[in-house]
C-alpha positions as CSV (number, residue, x, y, z in Angstrom):
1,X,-13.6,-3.1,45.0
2,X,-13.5,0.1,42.6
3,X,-16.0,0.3,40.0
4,X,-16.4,2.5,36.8
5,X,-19.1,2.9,34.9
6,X,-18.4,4.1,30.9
7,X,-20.6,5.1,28.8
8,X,-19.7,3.7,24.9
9,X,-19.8,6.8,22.2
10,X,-18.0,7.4,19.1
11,X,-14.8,10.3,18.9
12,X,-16.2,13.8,17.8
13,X,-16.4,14.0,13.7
14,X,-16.6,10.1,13.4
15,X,-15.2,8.8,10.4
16,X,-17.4,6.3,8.2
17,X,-16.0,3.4,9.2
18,X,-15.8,4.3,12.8
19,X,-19.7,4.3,12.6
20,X,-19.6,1.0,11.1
21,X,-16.8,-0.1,13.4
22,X,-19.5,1.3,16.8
23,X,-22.4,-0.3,15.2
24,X,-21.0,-3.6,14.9
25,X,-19.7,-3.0,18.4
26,X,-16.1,-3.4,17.4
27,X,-15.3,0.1,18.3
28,X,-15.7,3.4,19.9
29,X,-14.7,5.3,22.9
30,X,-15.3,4.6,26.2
31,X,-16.3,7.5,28.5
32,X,-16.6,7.5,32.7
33,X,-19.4,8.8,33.7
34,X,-19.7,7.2,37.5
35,X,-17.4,5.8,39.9
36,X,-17.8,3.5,43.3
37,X,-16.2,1.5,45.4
38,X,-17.6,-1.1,47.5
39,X,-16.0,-3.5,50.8
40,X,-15.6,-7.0,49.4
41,X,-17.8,-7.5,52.5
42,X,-20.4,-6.4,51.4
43,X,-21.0,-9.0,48.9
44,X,-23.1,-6.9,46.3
45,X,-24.8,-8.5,43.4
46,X,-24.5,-7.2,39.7
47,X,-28.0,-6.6,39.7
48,X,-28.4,-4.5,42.7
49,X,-25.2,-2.9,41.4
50,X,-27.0,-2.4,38.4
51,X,-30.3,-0.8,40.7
52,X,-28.1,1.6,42.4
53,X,-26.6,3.0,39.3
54,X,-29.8,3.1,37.8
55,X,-30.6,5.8,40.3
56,X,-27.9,8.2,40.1
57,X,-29.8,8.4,36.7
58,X,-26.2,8.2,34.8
59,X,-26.2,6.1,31.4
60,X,-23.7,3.6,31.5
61,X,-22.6,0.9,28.7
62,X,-19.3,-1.4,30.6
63,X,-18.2,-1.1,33.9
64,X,-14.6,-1.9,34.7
65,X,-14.2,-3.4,38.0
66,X,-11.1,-3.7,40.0
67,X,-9.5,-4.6,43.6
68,X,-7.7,-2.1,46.3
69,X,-6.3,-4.0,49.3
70,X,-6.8,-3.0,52.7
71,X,-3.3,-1.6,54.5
72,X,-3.0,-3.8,57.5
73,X,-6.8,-4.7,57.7
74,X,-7.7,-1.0,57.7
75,X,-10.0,-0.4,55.0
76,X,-9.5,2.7,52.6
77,X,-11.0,5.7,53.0
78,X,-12.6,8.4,50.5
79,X,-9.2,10.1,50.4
80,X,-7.1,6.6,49.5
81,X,-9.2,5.7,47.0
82,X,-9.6,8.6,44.9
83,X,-5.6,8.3,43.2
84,X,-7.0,4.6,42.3
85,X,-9.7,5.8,40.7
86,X,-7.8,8.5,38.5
87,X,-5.3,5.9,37.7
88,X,-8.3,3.8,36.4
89,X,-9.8,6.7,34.4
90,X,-6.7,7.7,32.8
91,X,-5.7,3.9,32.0
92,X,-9.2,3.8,30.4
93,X,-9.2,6.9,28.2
94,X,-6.0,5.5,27.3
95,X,-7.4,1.9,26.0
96,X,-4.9,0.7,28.8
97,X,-7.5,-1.4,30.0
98,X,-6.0,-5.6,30.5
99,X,-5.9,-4.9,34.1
100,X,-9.7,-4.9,35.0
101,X,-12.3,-7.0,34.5
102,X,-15.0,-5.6,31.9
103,X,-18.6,-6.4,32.4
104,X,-21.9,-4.7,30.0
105,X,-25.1,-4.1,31.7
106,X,-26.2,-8.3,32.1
107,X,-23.6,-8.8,33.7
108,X,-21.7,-10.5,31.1
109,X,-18.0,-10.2,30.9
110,X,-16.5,-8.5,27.9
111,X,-13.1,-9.1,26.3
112,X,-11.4,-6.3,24.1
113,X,-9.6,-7.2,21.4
C-alpha cells in the first residue's frame, strides 16, 4: 500500500475568495510532504499510521492511499516503488486525484468535489 501525506495550503498571492473558498474547506492546494508504503501484511491501523507520521514531525492534512501489486508474489522493493509514488505526486499536484482513496487526520474518508 502507498501512502501520501499532503499538507492543505492556499496558492501563493491568494485571491479573496480563495481564502473564503480554504476556510470553508472547499478549496486550496494540496502539497506532499511525506510518503510510505506499507505490505498489506502488515495490517496497520490509521491510528498507529497516524503515531508514525507524527514522528517524522511532518504536518500533514489528507493522506491519499493507494495499492501496488506484488509481481509474482515478490513484493516491491524501494527502487519499484518510487515511479508509483511520482506518478501519485504528479497526479495530485495535478487535482488528478479519483484514483485514491482520501482520508483527513480521523481517519474519515474525504470526497472531492
Amino acid at each position: 500500500m502507498l501512502f501520501v501525506f499532503t499538507s492543505a495550503g492556499l496558492p501563493g498571492d491568494p485571491s479573496k475568495d480563495q481564502e473564503k473558498q480554504f476556510k470553508a474547506q472547499k478549496g486550496g492546494t494540496l502539497t506532499p510532504v511525506m510518503c510510505v508504503d506499507k505490505l498489506a501484511s502488515e495490517r496497520v491501523g490509521f491510528a498507529s499510521l497516524v503515531e508514525e507520521s507524527r514522528q517524522t514531525g511532518a504536518d500533514w492534512d489528507i493522506v491519499f492511499v493507494a495499492c501496488m501489486a506484488s509481481k509474482s508474489g515478490i513484493v516491491p522493493n524501494n527502487e519499484e516503488t518510487e515511479q508509483p509514488f511520482k506518478t501519485m505526486i504528479t497526479s495530485i499536484q495535478s487535482g488528478s486525484i479519483k484514483s485514491y482513496l482520501a482520508f483527513n487526520r480521523n481517519g474519515e474518508m474525504v470526497q472531492f468535489r
